[in-house]
C-alpha positions as CSV (number, residue, x, y, z in Angstrom):
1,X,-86.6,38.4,18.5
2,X,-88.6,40.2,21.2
3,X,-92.2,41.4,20.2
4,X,-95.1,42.3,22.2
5,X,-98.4,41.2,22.7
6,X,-101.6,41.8,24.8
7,X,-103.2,38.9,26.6
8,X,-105.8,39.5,28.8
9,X,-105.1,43.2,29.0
10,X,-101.8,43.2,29.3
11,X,-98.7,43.5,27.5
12,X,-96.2,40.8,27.8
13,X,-93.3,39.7,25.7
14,X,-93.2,37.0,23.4
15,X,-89.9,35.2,21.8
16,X,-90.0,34.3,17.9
17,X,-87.3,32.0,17.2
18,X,-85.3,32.7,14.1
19,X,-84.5,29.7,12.0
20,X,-82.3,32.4,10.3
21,X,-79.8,32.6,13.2
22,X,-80.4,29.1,14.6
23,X,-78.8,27.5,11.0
24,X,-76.4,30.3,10.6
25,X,-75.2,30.1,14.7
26,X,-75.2,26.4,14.7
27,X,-73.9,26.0,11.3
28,X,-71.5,28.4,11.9
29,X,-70.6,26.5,14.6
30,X,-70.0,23.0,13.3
31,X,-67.6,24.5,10.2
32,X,-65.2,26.4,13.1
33,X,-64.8,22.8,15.2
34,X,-64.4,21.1,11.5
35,X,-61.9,23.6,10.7
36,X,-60.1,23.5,14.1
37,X,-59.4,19.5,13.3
38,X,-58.0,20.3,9.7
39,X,-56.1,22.8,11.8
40,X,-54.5,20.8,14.6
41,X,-53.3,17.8,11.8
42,X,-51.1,21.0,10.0
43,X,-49.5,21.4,13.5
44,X,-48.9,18.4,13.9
45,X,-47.1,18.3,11.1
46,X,-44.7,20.8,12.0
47,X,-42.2,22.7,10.6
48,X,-42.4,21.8,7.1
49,X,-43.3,23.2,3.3
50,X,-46.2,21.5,1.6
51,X,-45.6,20.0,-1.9
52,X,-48.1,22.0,-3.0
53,X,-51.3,24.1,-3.0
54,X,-53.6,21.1,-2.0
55,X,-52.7,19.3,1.1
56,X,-53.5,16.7,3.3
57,X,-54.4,18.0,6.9
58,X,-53.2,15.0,8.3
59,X,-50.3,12.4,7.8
60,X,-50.8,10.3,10.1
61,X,-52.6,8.6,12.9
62,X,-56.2,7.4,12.5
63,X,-57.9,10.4,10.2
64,X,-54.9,9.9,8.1
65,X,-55.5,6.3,7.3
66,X,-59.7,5.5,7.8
67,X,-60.3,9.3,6.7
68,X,-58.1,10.0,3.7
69,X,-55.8,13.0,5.8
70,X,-59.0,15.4,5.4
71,X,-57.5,17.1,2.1
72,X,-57.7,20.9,1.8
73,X,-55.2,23.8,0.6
74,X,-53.5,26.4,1.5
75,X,-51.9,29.8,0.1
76,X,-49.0,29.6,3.2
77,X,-46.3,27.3,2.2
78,X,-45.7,26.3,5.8
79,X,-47.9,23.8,7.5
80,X,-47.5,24.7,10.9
81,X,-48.1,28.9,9.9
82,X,-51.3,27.2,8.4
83,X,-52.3,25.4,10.9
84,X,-52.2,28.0,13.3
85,X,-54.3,30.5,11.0
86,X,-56.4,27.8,10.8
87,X,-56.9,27.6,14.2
88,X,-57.2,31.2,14.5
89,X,-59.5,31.7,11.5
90,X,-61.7,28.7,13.0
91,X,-62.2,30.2,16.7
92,X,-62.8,33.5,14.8
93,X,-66.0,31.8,12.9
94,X,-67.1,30.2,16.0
95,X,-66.9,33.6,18.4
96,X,-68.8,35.4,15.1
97,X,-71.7,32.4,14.8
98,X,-72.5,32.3,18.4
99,X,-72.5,36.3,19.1
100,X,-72.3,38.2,16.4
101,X,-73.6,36.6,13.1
102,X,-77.2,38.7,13.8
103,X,-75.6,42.0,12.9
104,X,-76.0,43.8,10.0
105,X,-73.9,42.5,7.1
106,X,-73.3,39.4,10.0
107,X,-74.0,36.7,7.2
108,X,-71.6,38.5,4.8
109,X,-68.8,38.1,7.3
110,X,-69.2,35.0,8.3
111,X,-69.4,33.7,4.3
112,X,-65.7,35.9,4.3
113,X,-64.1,34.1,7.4
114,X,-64.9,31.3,5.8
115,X,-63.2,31.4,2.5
116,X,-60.1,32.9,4.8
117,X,-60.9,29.1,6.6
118,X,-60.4,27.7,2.8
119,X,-57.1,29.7,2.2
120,X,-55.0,28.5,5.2
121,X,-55.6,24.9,5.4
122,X,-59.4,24.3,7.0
123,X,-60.3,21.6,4.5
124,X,-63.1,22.1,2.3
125,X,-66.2,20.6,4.2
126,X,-66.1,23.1,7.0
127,X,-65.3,26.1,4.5
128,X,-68.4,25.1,2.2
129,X,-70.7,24.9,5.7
130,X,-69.6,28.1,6.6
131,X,-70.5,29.3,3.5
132,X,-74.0,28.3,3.6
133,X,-74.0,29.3,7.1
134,X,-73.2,32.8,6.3
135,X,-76.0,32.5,3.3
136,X,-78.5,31.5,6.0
137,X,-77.4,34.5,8.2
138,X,-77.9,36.8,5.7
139,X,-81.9,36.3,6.0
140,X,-81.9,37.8,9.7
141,X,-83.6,40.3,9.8
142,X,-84.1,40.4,6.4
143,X,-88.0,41.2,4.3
144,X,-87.2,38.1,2.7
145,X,-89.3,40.4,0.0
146,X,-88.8,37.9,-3.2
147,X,-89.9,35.0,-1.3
148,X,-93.2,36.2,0.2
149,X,-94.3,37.1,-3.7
150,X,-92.7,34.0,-5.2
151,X,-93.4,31.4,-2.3
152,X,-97.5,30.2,-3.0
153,X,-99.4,30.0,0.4
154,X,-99.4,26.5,0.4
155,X,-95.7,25.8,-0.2
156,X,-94.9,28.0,2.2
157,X,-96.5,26.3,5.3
158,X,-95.6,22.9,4.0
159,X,-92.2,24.1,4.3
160,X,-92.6,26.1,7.2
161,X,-93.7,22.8,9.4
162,X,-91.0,20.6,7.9
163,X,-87.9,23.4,9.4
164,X,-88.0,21.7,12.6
165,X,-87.3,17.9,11.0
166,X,-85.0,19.1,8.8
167,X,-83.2,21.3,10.9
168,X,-82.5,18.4,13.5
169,X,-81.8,15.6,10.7
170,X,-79.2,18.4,9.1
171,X,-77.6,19.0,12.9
172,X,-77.6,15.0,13.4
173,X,-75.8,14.7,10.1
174,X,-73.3,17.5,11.2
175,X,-72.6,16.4,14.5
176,X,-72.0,12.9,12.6
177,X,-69.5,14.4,10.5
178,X,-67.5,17.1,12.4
179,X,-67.6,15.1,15.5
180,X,-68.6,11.3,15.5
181,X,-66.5,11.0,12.5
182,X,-63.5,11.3,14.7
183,X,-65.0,9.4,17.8
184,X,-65.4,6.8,15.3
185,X,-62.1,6.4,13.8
186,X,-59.8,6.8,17.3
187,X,-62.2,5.0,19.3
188,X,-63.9,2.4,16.9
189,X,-61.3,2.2,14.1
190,X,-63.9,2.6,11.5
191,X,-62.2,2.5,8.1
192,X,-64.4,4.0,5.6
193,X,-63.9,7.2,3.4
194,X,-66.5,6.4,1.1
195,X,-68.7,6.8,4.3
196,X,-67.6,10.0,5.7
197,X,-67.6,11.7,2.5
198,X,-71.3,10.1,1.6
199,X,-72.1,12.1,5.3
200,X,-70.3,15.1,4.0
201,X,-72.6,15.3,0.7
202,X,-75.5,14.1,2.5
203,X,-74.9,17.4,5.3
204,X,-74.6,20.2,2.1
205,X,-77.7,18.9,0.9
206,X,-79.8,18.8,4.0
207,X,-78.5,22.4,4.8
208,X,-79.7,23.7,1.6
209,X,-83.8,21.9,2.5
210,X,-82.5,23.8,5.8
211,X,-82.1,26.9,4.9
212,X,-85.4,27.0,2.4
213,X,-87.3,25.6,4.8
214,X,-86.0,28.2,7.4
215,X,-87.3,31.0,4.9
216,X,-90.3,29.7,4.6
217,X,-91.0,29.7,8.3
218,X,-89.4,32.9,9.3
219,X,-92.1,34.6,6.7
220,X,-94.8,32.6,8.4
221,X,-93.5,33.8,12.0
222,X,-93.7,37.2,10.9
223,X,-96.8,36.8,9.2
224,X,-98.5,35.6,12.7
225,X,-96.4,37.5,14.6
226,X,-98.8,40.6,16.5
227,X,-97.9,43.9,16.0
228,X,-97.1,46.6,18.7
């Protein structure tokens, strides 16, 4: 966000950083690759008719066996159909987080690709963080009215100066999950489900402190912010 402000005489722009589009774009980001891996096990898979509603991405190779086949649904009752909405859906999310997700209604779309991303086969980790994602876009831009009444003055900067720790342990603990998971299990043959869904939970929770913590320090932004 662009604003102005007068130093020494002179106008000059100054950037504001919204924590608001950082979560949502980055976020949004992380639950399009995580989707795209649910996506390419369905292909793999081929031709075929699931048993069911609830699937396993994967039946076999590494993911399959140290990861329990990434388990998600889908309303298509063809794997490789689902797998290649699922691709589809995925790129979608990640085109809409990176250039898009700061337009009006932005957040609502994203939280709507996402729940496509649940329908055909994208798990439900990377669904749920596209979810929040869209939540978190939703504040660009926004008043953010009920929180400046409801947030005391205190709890607000406390959580305004904790957005940047969070932030980065949340992104650590995503980049763990979408993408270390896998460089662990092809490359390392770690064997642990218990693990990677502990990271999973341990993500969704850090993304909710995210997100509040992001509202708290967008309000204080604005609130130093000069006007022009």
């Amino acid at each position: 966000m662009m604003k102005g402000e007068y130093i020494m005489g002179k106008k000059v722009a100054t950037t504001n950083i919204s924590a608001a589009r950082v979560v949502a774009s980055t976020f949004g980001v992380l639950a399009g690759v995580g989707g795209m891996w649910h996506g390419i096990g369905e292909v793999l898979q081929g031709n075929v008719a699931p048993d069911g509603i609830i699937i396993n991405s994967w039946a076999q190779g590494p993911i399959a066996t140290n990861m329990g086949g990434e388990p998600g649904m889908t309303v298509v009752p063809n794997l490789l159909i689902t797998g290649i909405l699922c691709i589809v859906v995925s790129l979608a999310i990640i085109i809409w987080a990176v250039a898009y997700v700061q337009r009006r209604k932005g957040g609502v779309v994203l939280v709507f690709l996402s729940i496509a991303m649940l329908l055909v086969g994208g798990g439900f980790g990377p669904p749920l963080i596209g979810i929040l994602a869209g939540v978190a876009g939703a504040g660009i831009n926004s008043p953010l009215s009920w929180w400046r009444s409801h947030l005391p003055a205190n709890v607000k900067s406390f959580l305004a100066n904790l957005w940047l720790w969070v932030f980065g342990i949340c992104v650590a603990s995503g980049l763990l999950l979408v993408v270390g998971s896998v460089i662990l299990v092809y490359l390392f043959g770690v064997n642990n489900a218990d693990f990677f869904l502990n990271n999973f939970y341990f993500t969704v929770l850090f993304l909710f402190f995210t997100i509040l913590t992001g509202i708290a320090y967008d309000i204080q932004t604005s609130e130093h912010s000069p006007a022009i």
